[in-house]
Structure formats: structure tokens, C-alpha cells
N, C-alpha and C positions, 0 to 999 in steps of 0.2 A: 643525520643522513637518512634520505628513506630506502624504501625495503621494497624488491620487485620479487616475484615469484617466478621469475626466470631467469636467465640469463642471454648473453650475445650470441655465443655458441651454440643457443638452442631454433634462433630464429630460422627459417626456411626459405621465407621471400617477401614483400614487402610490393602494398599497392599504393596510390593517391588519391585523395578524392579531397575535394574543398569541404563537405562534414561528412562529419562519422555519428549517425545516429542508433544509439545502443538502448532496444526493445521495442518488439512491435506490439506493444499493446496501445490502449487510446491514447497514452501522451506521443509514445515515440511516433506512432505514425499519424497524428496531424502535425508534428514536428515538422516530420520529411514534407510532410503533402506541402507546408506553409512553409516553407524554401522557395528562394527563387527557382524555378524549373531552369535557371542557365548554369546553376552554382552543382556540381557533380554530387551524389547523395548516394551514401555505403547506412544500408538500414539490415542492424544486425542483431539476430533475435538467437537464443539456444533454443528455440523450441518455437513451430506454427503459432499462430496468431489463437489458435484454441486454444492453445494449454495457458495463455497470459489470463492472470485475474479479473482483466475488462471482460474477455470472452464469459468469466462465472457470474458477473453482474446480474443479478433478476432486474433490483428495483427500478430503479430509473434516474430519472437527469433532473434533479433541483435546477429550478426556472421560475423566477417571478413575474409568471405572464396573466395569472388569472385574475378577472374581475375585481376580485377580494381582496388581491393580493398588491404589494409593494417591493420595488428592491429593500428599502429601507427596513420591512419587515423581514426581509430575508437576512438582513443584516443584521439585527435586534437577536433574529434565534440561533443566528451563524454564533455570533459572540456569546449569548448565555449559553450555550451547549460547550461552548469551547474553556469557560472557567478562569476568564480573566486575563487567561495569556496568549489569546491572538493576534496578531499583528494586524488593527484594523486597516490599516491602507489595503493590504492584501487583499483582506474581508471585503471591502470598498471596490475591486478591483474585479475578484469572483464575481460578484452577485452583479453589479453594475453590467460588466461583462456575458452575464448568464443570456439574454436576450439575445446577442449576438453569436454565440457559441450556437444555440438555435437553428437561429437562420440560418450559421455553415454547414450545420447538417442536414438539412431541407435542401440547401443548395447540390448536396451531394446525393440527392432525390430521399433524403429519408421520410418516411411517414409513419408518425409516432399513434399509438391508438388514440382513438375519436368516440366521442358519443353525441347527441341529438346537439350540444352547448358549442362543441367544438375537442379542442384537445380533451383528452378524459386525464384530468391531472387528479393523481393521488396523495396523500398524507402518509409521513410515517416520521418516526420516534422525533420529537424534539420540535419539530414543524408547528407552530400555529397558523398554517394556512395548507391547504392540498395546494403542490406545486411541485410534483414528481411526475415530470414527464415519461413516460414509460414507453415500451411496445410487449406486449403481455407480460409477463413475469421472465423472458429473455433479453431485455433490451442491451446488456453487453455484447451480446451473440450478435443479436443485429448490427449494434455500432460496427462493431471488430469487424464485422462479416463486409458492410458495406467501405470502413478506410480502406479492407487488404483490397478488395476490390477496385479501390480508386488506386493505390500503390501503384499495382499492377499497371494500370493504365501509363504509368508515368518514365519518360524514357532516361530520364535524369535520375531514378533513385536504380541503385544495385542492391535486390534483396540478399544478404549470406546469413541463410536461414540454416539451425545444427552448428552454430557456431560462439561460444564461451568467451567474453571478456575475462581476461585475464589482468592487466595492467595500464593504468593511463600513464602514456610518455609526456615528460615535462622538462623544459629545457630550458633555464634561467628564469622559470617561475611561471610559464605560458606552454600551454598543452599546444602538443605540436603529433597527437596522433594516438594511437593505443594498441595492445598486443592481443590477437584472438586466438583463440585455439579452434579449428575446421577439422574436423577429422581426427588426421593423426599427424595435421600441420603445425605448427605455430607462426604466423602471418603478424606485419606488421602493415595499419594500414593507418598513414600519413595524413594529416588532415589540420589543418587552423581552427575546426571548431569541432568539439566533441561532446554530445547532449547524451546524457545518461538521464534512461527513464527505463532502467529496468526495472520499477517495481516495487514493494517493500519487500519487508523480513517477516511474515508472518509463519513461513512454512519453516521458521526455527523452532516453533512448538508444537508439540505432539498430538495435539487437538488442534489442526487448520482449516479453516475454510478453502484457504487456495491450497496449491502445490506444495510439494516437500520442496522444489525448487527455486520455491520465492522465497530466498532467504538471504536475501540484499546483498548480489554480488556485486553491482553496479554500485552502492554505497562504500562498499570493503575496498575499491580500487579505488574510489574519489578520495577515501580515507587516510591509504596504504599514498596517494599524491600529494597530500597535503594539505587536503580540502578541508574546511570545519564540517563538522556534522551534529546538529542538533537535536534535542527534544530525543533521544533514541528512550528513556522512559515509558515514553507514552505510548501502550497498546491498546486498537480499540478491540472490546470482546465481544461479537455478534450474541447477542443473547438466547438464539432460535435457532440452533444446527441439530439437523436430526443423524444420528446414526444409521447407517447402510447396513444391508447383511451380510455384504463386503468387509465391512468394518472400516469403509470408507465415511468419512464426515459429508453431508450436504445441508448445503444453507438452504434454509423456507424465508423468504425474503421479507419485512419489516411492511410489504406493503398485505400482507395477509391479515397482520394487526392493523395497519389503516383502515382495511375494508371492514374491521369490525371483529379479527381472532381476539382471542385475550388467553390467560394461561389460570392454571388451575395447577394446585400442589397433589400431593400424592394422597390428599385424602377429598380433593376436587372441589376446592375452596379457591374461591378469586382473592391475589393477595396483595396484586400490584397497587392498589388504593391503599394500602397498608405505608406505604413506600413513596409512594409520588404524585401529586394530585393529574397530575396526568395520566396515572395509571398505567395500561397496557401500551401507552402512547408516551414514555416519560424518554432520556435519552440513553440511547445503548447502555451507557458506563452503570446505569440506576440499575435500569432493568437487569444487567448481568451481576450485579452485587446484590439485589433482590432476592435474586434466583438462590445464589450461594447461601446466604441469610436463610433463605427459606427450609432449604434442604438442610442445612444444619439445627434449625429449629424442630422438623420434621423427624429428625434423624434418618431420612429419607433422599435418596438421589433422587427421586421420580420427580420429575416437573415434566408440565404438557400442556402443548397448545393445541385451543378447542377450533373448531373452525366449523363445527359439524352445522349450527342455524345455518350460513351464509348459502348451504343448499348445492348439489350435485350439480344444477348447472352451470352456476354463479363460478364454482371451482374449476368447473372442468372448462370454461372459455377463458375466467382473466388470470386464471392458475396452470395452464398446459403442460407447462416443464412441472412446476412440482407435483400436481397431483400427477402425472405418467411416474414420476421417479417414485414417490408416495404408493403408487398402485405394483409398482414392481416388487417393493417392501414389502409386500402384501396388507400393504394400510391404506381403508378406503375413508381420504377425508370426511367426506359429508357424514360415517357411522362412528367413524373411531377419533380418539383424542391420539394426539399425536407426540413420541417423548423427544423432550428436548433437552438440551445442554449446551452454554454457551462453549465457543470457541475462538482462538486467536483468529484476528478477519482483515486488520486495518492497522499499517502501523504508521505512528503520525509521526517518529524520527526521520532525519536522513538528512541528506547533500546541504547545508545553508545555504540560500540562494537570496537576490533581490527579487522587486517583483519581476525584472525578465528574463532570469531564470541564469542569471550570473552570479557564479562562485566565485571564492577569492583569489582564485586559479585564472588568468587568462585563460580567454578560450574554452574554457570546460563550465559546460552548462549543466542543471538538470531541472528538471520537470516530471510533473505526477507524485503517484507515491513514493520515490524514490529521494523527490527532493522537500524541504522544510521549507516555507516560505514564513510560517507563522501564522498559515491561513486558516487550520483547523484549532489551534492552542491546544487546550488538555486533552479533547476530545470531540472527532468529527461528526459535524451533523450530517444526518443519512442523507446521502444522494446526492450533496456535494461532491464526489470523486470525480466520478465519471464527468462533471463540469470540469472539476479543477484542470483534465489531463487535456479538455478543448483548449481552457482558456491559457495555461499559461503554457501549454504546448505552443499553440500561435503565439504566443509573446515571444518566445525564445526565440523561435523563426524569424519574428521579425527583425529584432535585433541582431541576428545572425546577417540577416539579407540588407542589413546599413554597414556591414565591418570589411574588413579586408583579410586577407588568408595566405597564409604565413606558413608550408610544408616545411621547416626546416625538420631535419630528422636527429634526435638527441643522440651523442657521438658516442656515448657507452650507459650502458645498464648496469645497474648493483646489483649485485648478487650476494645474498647471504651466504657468509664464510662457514657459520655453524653446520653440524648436518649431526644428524640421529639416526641411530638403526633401529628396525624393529617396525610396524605398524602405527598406522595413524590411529589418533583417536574413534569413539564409534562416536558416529552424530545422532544415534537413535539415544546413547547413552543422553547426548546434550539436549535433547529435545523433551525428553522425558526431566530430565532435572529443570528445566526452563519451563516446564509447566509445572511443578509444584512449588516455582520456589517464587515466580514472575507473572505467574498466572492475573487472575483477576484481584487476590487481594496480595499482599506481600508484607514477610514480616524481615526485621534487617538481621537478624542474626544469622539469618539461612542464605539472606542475600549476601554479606560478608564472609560466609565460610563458598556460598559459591564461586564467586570474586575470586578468593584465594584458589580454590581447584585452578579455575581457567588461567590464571598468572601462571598457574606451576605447570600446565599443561605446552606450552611454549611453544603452539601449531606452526607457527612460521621457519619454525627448527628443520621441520622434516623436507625432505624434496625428492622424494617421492612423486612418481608421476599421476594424472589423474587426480591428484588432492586438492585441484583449485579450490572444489566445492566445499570440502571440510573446514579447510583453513578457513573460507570466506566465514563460514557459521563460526566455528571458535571465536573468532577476531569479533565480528557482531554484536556478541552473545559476551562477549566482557565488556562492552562499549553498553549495551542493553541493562546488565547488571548493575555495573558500575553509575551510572546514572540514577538508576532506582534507588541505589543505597544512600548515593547524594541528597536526593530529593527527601528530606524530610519531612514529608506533608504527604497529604490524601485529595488529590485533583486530578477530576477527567478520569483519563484511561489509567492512571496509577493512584493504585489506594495502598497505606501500608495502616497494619494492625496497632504497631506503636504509633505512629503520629497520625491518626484518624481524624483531623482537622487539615483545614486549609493555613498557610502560614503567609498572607499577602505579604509582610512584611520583611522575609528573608526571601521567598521562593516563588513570588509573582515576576517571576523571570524564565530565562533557557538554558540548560545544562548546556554547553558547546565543550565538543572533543575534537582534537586536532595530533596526529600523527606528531610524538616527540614532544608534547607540550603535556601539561597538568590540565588537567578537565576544568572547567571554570563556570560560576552561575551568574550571569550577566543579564 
């Protein structure tokens, strides 16, 4: 039987719409945009289009358009960066696709920066060709900035912006809608297709790139439906996140090493050549175990990226956002080295989907980070994202706009009979344990005594109001764990201390977890 986080008696009122699209960042809203404009569109976000992780995007949009370059080469680095377990049709499907993902953006008047050649396409980690389409070191800002812009324009989508996914309703095995929380509402709103592209789980750990808020609530409901969900192991860890005076994390984007940064240890030694013949250009998952290596070597936290040759101008026009944020730090690139420390950025678990963006769930799509296609395997290559959320965002659209749509509305809701007094868990406590124990390298005996905390913790117990968010992260964060401890081996974005080897022959496969079922490696 599954598990809802509400109940009948709690609901308020109830709308219809032919889809229900959950998150406005790049997947969800080329989602909506690539709907029929006849078919009724509910686009529902917990927070504006700036706080989504496309909105923090510096680098840019991987595109195999330049002279140099090939899809097929984009193919070649998609899959070595990825560690053997990518899903190449997927891979095949991206990159082929990348050309046209392009054009839709041009279409919607974008213009990406230029130089005297034409586009000014850069390089960063894992790439053997520059083919990062950018628009200065913001191009998230831009993307985001110009879909909400097109949304807007559109009289068929309904923005319910401040508004929580709570529960996906399912009714003989076919989503037939989902339960939001507005306010001080809870709303059902009725629909035949429901695309969850909220996002990953990255803001489960205490050192993120994105939000405390991206912490895969969109996944926790597809989960708590019956959905599979895969790969939830594999975290990527940006290697380059600088510390704020806030005490806030900010990412220095990967194309600052393309242009030529490299990193230096705390005694101002170049180390990355030590590690990877690609050196300051190797892929995320090196360069963040590098780092760790190093600093234990050193006995030293200090790592820092140099940027200071590439010169005050050079900084201050194709670097704008970082050197302003850099300069408010009171760190003036072009004189000072810069300290850095990886942090959680990118997680390649979630939703198991086909490539068009169908789970095993009638009806219930997802896309982006949110969902697993197989297209990243252990470990995503830089600048793929923001593609991945054009291209299989239109997929899912499309196949939405060939189906038929089906509001039946499911006749009762479960409700958990258990209940507990007393307070929820603190998620700062879990955030903090998830970074020492799941972080960049992981060993299993810390990963099994964690396991056990979270089993005994029994978040689903409590009902208490206001706790979507906790419960989501608990439930996550045993699915995260519990996977890692499966995984026996050392690939991509999961490395453990005991099996520091690759094990093609047991685990060149996908952890898949499914609500009521035993985890399985397949």
C-alpha cells in the first residue's frame, strides 16, 4: 500500500487542467512552452524562476556546432565522463538533439555571446572540443529569464507560483492529478499528464551550490507513487565553489578553467597534472578527489584557483557575475588567488524515465534533473544540463501532445494510521551527516551505521504540519545512502574508500528503488 502525506479531510478545493507541470526551471518550462497551446497548462513552482538551479547556471549550453567539432565527439566525451553506465541511445538522443535545442532558443530571440568566428563557444572539464555555448558567465539567468518571459506570453499555461507539491494521485496505476500546498491551502489539481521537473537533491548537503530547497521533492512524490528511481548514488561535486562572507557557497564556473584558471595547493604548486592528464581540464568527479587527496596530503584545507594572467579585462567582460560577487568578497581576481572547495552541484539520481520522458506510472512524466534517463551514467559532463532540460523537456511535450487525457479523480487517499508526538527531525542535523559520510569520497561502515539512524528515524511517522520538506529530505537521504552502500565500487560521482576500484562485472549497472519493493542492481 502507498503512503500520502495527507489525507481526504485535509483537501480545500480541487481544479482541472489537461497537464500539471511541476517546476519552473529550464525543463519544466520548455515543457509547458512545448504543449499544445489548445491543451489547458497548470506550471507550478515553490519559488520564482530565480531561486531554480537553471536561474545559478554560469557555464553554458554543450552544442556540437563548431568547425572542430562533431555530434559523435560529443558522444565519445558524454560517455567517457560518464564511466560506462550511460544509456547511449539517450547519449545519442542529447547530443544529436543539441543542434536543435539551439535553434529553439534563437527562435525565442536568444543570442548567445559572439566573437569575430561567430558564436564564442568555450571548453570546460571533460570536453575535447570548446562547444559551451554561453552568454557571459550567466547564461542560466538568461535562459530562465527569457522561457518565464515566453510563459508569460502564453494564455494556456496557469502560473501557481509559492506553491509545494505535496503528492502525486494515482488511480489503478495512471496519474490522474497531484496534491499542492498554496498558502495555507491544500488544492487538488486534476489532470491526465503530470511532468515533474523539479530539480535534483543537491541542497540535501550542507555544502551546495544550489538551494537548501533543492532537495528532490518532486522525486520523494514520484517515489512515495510508485515510480522507480534510479542511480540516486551518484552525486556530482563541482570542484570550484568559493565561500561568501555570508557564509553562503558560490560557484566560479568551470569555464574560468577553460579560459586558462588552474589551481594551485596551499603551498602554490600546480597539482592537477599529478592526477589527470588533462589536468585543470580533467572531469568534475577527478578534479573534486584531487582536491580532497591534495588537501590531505598537505595536511592543509587551502586549495585555490589562480586566474590572476588572464588579466583585469579579460575578467571583468567574460566573468561579470563572478568577478562582481568575487569583488564584493573583497577578492580582486586579476591580484588575488582565489580559495576554493568542492561542493554537492549536480545529482544524476531520480525519476527512471524512457527517452520521452515516461515512467512506469501512466501519465506521470519527468525531465531534467529530476529525472534519470541513463544519459549522464556515473558522472555528468559539464554543460550537458541545461541541454538535457531543452531536449527531453520537448520530448515529453511531445508525447504528451499525441495522448489523450483522462481527469478521473482517485476516490480516497491513504493516510498514515501511525502518528508521533514531539518534533521533527532537524534537516541541518541531516545535511551535516550527508556531507561527511556521502560526500565526495565514502566509506561503508559510516554509510551503514547511517542507513540505520534514518530507518529508525521513521519521518513518515510524524504529521505534523509544514513538514513536507523534512520528510522529503529524510526519505531522499535513505534512498541516497542506501544506494551508495549497495554500490560496491568507485565510479563517477561515487567513490568509496573500501572498494576503490571499478567492478564492471557486478555493478556496470543501475541501483533502481521503488516504494514497497527491495532495491535491486540491474
Amino acid at each position: 500500500m502507498r503512503e500520502y502525506l495527507v489525507s481526504n479531510e485535509e483537501i480545500t478545493e480541487d481544479s482541472t487542467f489537461d497537464v500539471v507541470v511541476i517546476g519552473a526551471g529550464i525543463a519544466g518550462m520548455t515543457a509547458a512552452l512545448s504543449i499544445d497551446p489548445k491543451l489547458k497548462v497548470a506550471l507550478v513552482s515553490k519559488a520564482p524562476c530565480c531561486e531554480s538551479s537553471t536561474y545559478k547556471a554560469q557555464g553554458g549550453m554543450a552544442v556540437a556546432v563548431g568547425a572542430d567539432d562533431s555530434i559523435s565527439l560529443h558522444i565519445a566525451d558524454t560517455l567517457r565522463v560518464g564511466q560506462g553506465v550511460c544509456c547511449e541511445e539517450a547519449v545519442e538522443v542529447l547530443t544529436g538533439e543539441g543542434p536543435k535545442a539551439l535553434e529553439y532558443l534563437k527562435s525565442l530571440s536568444a543570442v548567445f555571446s559572439h566573437n569575430d568566428q561567430g558564436l564564442d563557444l568555450t571548453r570546460e572539464g571533460g570536453h575535447s572540443r570548446s562547444r559551451v555555448v554561453h552568454y557571459y558567465d550567466y547564461t542560466g539567468k538568461y535562459i530562465a529569464e527569457l522561457l518565464d518571459n515566453e510563459v508569460s506570453k502564453r494564455s494556456n499555461i496557469c502560473c501557481i507560483i509559492d506553491a509545494f507539491l505535496i503528492d502525486i494521485l494515482t488511480d489503478e496505476g495512471s496519474t490522474t492529478g497531484c496534491i499542492i500546498k498554496e498558502g495555507n491551502r491544500l488544492a487538488i489539481l486534476k489532470a491526465g499528464a503530470v511532468v515533474i521537473a523539479t530539480g535534483g537533491y543537491s541542497g540535501l548537503f550542507a555544502r551546495s551550490t544550489n538551494a537548501l530547497s533543492s532537495n528532490g521533492d518532486g522525486i520523494a512524490a514520484a517515489y512515495r507513487a510508485g515510480a522507480a528511481i534510479a542511480d540516486m548514488e551518484f552525486v556530482q561535486f563541482h570542484p570550484t565553489a568559493f565561500t561568501t562572507l555570508s557564509g553562503k557557497v558560490f560557484l566560479l564556473t568551470e569555464a574560468l578553467r577553460g579560459e586558462g584558471a588552474f589551481l594551485r595547493n596551499a603551498v602554490g604548486e600546480r597539482f592537477m597534472l599529478n592526477y589527470h592528464a588533462s589536468a585543470d581540464l580533467a572531469p568534475r568527479d577527478v578534479v573534486s578527489r584531487a582536491i580532497l587527496k591534495e588537501t590531505q596530503r598537505q595536511r592543509s584545507k587551502a586549495i585555490f584557483l589562480d586566474a590572476r594572467h588572464l588579466g583585469r579585462m579579460c575578467l571583468m567582460n567574460r566573468f561579470k557575475q563572478v568577478y562582481a560577487e568575487l569583488a564584493r568578497n573583497n577578492i580582486a581576481m586579476e591580484q588575488e588567488l582565489i580559495p576554493i572547495a568542492p561542493a554537492a552541484h549536480y545529482t544524476i539520481g531520480g525519476i527512471r524515465t524512457d527517452l520521452w520522458g515516461k515512467t512506469n506510472i501512466a501519465g506521470l512524466y519527468a525531465c531534467g534533473e529530476a529525472a534519470a534517463t541513463g544519459v549522464h551514467g556515473a558522472n555528468r559532463l559539464a554543460s550537458n544540463s541545461l541541454l538535457e532540460g531543452i531536449v527531453f523537456g520537448r520530448r515529453a511535450a511531445k508525447i504528451i501532445n499525441g495522448g489523450t487525457f483522462n481527469t478521473r479523480l482517485s476516490s480516497f487517499i491513504y493516510k498514515s494510521t501511525k502518528k508521533r508526538q514531539g518534533s521533527l527531525p532537524d534537516i541541518s542535523l541531516l545535511r551535516d551527516k550527508l556531507e561527511d559520510v556521502a560526500g565526495v569520497a565514502r566509506r561503508g561502515q559510516q554509510l551503514k551505521e547511517t542507513l540505520n539512524w534514518l530507518q529508525d528515524v521513521s519521518v513518515l511517522d510524524y504529521q505534523e504540519k509544514q513538514a513536507y520538506r523534512v520528510k522529503n529530505a529524510y526519505q531522499l537521504a535513505k534512498l541516497l545512502v542506501q544506494g551508495a552502500l549497495m554500490r560496491q565500487e568507485s565510479r563517477g560521482g561515487h567513490y568509496r574508500y573500501d572498494f576503490p576500484e571499478k567492478d564492471d562485472s557486478h555493478f556496470k549497472k543501475h541501483i533502481i528503488q521503488q516504494w514497497g519493493m527491495e532495491a535491486m542492481v540491474q
